[in-house]
N, CA, C and O of each residue as an XYZ file, in Angstrom:
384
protein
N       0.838     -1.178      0.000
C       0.000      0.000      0.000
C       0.884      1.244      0.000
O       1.821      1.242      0.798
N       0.713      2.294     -0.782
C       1.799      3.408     -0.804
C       0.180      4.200     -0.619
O      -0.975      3.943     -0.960
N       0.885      5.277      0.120
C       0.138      6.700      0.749
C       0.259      7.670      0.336
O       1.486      7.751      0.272
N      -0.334      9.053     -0.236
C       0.448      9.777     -0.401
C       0.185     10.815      0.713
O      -0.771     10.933      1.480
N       1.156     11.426      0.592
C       1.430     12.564      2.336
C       1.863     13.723      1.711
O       2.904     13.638      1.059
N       1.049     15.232      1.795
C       1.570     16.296      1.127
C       0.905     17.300      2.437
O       0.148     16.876      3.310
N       1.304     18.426      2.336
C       0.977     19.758      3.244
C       1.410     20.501      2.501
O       2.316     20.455      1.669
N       0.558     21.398      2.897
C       0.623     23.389      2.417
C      -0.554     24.346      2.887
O      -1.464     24.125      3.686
N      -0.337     25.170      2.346
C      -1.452     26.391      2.718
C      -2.092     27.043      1.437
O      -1.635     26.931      0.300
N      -3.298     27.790      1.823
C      -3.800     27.680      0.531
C      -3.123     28.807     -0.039
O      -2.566     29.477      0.830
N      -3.001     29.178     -1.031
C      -1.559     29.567     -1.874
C      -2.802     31.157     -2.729
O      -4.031     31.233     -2.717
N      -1.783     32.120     -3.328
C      -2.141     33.444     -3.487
C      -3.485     32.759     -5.061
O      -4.333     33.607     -5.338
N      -3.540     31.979     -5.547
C      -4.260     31.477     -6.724
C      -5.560     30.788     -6.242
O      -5.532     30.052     -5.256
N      -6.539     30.991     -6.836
C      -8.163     30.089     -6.729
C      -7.773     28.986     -7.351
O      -8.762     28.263     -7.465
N      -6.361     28.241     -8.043
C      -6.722     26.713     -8.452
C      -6.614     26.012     -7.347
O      -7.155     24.920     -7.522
N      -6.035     26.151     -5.958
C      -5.908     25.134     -4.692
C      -5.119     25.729     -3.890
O      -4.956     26.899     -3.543
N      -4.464     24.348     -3.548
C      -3.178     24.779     -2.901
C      -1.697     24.785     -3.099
O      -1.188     24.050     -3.946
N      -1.022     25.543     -2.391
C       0.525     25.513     -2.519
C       0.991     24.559     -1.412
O       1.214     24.673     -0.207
N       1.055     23.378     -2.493
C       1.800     22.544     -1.385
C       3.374     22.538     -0.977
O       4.085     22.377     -1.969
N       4.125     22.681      0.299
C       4.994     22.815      0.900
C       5.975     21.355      0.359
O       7.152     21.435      0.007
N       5.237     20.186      0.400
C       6.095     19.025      0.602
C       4.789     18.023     -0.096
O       3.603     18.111      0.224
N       5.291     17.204     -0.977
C       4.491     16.212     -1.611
C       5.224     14.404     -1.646
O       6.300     14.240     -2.222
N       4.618     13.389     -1.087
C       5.623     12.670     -1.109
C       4.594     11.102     -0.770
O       3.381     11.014     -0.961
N       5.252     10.309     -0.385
C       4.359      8.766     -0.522
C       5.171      7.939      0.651
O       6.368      8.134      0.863
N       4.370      6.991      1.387
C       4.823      6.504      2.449
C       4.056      4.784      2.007
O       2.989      4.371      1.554
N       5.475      4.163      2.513
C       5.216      2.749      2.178
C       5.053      1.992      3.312
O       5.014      2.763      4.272
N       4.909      0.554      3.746
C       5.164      0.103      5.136
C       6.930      0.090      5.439
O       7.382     -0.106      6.567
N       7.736      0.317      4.308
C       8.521      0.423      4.496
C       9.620      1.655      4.809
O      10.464      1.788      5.695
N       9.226      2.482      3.689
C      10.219      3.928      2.984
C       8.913      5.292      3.486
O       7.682      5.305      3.467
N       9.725      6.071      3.802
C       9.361      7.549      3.539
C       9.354      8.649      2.295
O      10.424      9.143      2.651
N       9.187      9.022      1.734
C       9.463      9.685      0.862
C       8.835     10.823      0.353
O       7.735     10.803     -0.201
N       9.744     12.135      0.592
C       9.389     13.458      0.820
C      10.319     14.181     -0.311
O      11.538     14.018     -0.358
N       9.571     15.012     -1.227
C       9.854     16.084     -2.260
C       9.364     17.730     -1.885
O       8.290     18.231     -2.219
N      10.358     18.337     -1.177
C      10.235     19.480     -0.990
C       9.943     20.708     -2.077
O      10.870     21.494     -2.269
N       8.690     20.906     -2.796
C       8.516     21.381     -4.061
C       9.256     23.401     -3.834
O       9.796     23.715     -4.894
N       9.300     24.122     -3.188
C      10.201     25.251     -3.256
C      11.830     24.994     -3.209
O      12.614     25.703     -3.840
N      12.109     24.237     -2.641
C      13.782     23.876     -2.318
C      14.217     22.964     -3.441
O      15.041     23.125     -4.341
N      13.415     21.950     -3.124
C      14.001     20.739     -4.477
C      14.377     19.434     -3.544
O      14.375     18.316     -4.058
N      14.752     19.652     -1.915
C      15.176     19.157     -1.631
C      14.335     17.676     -1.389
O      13.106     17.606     -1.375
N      15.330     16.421     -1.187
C      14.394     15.007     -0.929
C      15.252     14.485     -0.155
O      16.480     14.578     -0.143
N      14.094     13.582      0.897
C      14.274     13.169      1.670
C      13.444     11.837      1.527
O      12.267     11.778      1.173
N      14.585     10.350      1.998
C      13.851      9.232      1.596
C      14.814      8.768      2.792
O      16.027      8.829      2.991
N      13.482      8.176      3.633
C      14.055      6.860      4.331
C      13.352      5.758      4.806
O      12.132      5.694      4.955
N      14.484      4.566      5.123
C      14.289      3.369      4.954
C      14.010      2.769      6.656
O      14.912      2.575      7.470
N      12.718      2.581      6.870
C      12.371      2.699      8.140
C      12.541      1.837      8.810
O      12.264      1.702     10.002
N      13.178      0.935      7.867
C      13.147     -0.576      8.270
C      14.846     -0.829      8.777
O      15.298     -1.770      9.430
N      15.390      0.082      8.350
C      16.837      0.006      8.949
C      17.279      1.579      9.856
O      18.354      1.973     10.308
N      16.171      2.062      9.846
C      16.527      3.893     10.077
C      15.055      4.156     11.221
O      14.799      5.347     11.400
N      14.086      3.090     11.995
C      13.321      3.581     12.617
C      12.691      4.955     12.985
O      11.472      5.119     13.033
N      13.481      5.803     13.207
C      13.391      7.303     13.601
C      13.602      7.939     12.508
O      13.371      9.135     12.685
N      13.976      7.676     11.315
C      14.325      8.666     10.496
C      14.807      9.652     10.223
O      14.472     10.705      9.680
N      16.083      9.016     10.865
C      17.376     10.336     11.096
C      18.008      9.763      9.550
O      17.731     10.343      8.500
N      18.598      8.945      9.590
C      19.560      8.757      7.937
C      18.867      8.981      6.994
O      18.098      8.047      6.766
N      18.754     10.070      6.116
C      18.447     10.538      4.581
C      19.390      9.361      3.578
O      20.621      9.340      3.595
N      18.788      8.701      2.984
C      19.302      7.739      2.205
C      19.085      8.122      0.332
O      19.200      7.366     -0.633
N      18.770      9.459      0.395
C      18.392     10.170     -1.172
C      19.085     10.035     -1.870
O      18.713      9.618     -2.967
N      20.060     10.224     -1.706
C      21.489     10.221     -2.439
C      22.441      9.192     -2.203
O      23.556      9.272     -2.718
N      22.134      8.274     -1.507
C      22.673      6.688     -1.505
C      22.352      5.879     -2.742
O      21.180      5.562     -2.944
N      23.132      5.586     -3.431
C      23.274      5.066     -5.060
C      22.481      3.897     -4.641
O      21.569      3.522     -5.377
N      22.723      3.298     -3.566
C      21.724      1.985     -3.289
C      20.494      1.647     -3.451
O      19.945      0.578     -3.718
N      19.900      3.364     -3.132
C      18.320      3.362     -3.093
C      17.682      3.924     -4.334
O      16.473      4.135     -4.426
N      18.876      4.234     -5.620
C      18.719      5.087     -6.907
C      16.938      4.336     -7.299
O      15.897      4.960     -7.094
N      16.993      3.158     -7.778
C      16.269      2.616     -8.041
C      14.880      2.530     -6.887
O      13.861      2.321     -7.545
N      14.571      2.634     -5.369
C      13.986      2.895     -5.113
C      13.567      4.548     -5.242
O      12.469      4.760     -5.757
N      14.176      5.448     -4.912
C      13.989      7.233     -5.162
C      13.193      7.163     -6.611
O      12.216      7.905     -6.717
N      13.439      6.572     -7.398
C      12.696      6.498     -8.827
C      11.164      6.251     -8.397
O      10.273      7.090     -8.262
N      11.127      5.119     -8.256
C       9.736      4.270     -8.000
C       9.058      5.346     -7.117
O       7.996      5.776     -7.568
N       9.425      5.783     -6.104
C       8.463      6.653     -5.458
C       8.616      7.853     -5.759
O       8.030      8.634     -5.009
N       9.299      8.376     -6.739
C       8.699      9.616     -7.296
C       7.880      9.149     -8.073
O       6.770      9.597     -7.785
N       7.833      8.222     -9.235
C       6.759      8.099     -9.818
C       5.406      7.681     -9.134
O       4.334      7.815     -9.723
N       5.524      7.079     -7.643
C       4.452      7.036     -7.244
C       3.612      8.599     -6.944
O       2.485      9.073     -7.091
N       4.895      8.995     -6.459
C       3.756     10.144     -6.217
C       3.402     11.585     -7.264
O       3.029     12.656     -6.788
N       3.488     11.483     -7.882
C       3.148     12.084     -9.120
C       2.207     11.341     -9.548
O       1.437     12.230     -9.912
N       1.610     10.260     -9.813
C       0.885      9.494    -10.016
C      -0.551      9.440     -9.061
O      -1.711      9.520     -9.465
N       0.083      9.231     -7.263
C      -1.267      9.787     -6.604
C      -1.649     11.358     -6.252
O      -2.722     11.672     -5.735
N      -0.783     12.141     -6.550
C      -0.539     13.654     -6.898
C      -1.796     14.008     -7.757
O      -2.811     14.509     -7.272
N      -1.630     13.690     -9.116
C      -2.356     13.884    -10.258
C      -4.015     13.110    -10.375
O      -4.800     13.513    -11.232
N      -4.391     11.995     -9.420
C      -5.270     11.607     -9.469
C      -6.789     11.928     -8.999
O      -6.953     13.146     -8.942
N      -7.415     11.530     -8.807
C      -8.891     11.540     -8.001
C      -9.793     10.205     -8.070
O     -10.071      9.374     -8.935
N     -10.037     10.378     -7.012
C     -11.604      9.128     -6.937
C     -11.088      8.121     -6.822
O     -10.102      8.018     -6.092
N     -11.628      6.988     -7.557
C     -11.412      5.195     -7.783
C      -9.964      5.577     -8.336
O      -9.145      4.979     -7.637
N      -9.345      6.316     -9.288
C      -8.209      6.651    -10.484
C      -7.412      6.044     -9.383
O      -6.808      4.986     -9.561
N      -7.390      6.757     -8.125
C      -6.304      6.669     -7.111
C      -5.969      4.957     -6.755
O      -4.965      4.256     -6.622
N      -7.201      4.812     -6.706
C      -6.951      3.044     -6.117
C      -5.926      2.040     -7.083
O      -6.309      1.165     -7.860
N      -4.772      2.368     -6.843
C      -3.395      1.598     -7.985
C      -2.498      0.776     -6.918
O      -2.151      1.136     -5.794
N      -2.253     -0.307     -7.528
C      -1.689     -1.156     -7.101
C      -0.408     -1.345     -7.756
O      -0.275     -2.001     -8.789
N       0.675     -0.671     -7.045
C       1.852     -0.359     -7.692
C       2.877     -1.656     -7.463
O       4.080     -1.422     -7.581
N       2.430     -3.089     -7.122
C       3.318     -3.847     -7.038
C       4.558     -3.737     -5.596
O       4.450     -2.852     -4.747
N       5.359     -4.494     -5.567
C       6.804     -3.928     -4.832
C       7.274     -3.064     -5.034
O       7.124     -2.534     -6.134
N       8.140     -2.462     -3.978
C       9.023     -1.120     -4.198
C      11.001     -2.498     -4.447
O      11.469     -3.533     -3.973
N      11.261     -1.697     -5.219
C      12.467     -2.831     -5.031
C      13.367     -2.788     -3.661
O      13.185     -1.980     -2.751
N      14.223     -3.658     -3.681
C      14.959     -3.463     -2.591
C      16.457     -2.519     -2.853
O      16.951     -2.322     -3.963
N      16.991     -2.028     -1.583
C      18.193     -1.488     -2.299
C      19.468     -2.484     -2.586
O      19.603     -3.640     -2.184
N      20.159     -1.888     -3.209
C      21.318     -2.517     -4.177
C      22.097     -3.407     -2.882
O      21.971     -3.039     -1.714
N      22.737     -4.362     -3.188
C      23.924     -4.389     -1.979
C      24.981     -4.139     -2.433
O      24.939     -4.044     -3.660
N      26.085     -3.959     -1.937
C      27.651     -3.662     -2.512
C      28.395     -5.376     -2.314
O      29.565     -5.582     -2.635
């Protein structure tokens, strides 16, 4: 099951809102896209409980950071039943 998790305020425009942070939560991974900064934040909860280690830029998780951006752009853009997607596994990360 992936989630998606976004916040903001409602923004100077009548189309919605300005969201602050847009991102998707797995039973496993976190995953946060800071839309003014750029910045991302992905972690692996299953080795990082508290979610202190940012693992974004760990080549390990390249292939996961993919998958959940496309998830969330995907439940980003949706509405209604559209949303109900069954995105399969998230992969695992690489080992060395």
């Amino acid at each position: 099951r992936t989630l998606l998790v976004q916040a903001g305020i409602r923004g100077p425009n009548l189309d919605g809102l300005d969201w602050e942070f847009r991102g998707v939560r797995t039973s496993r991974y976190t995953f946060v896209y800071w839309l003014k900064t750029g910045f991302v934040e992905l972690y692996d909860r299953r080795r990082d409980r508290y979610q202190v280690n940012n693992v974004a830029e760990d080549p390990r998780y390249t292939a996961i950071l993919e998958e959940l951006t496309d998830r969330t752009r995907a439940l980003g853009d949706c509405s209604g039943d559209a949303c109900r997607t069954d995105f399969g596994p998230v992969p695992e990360p690489v080992t060395r």
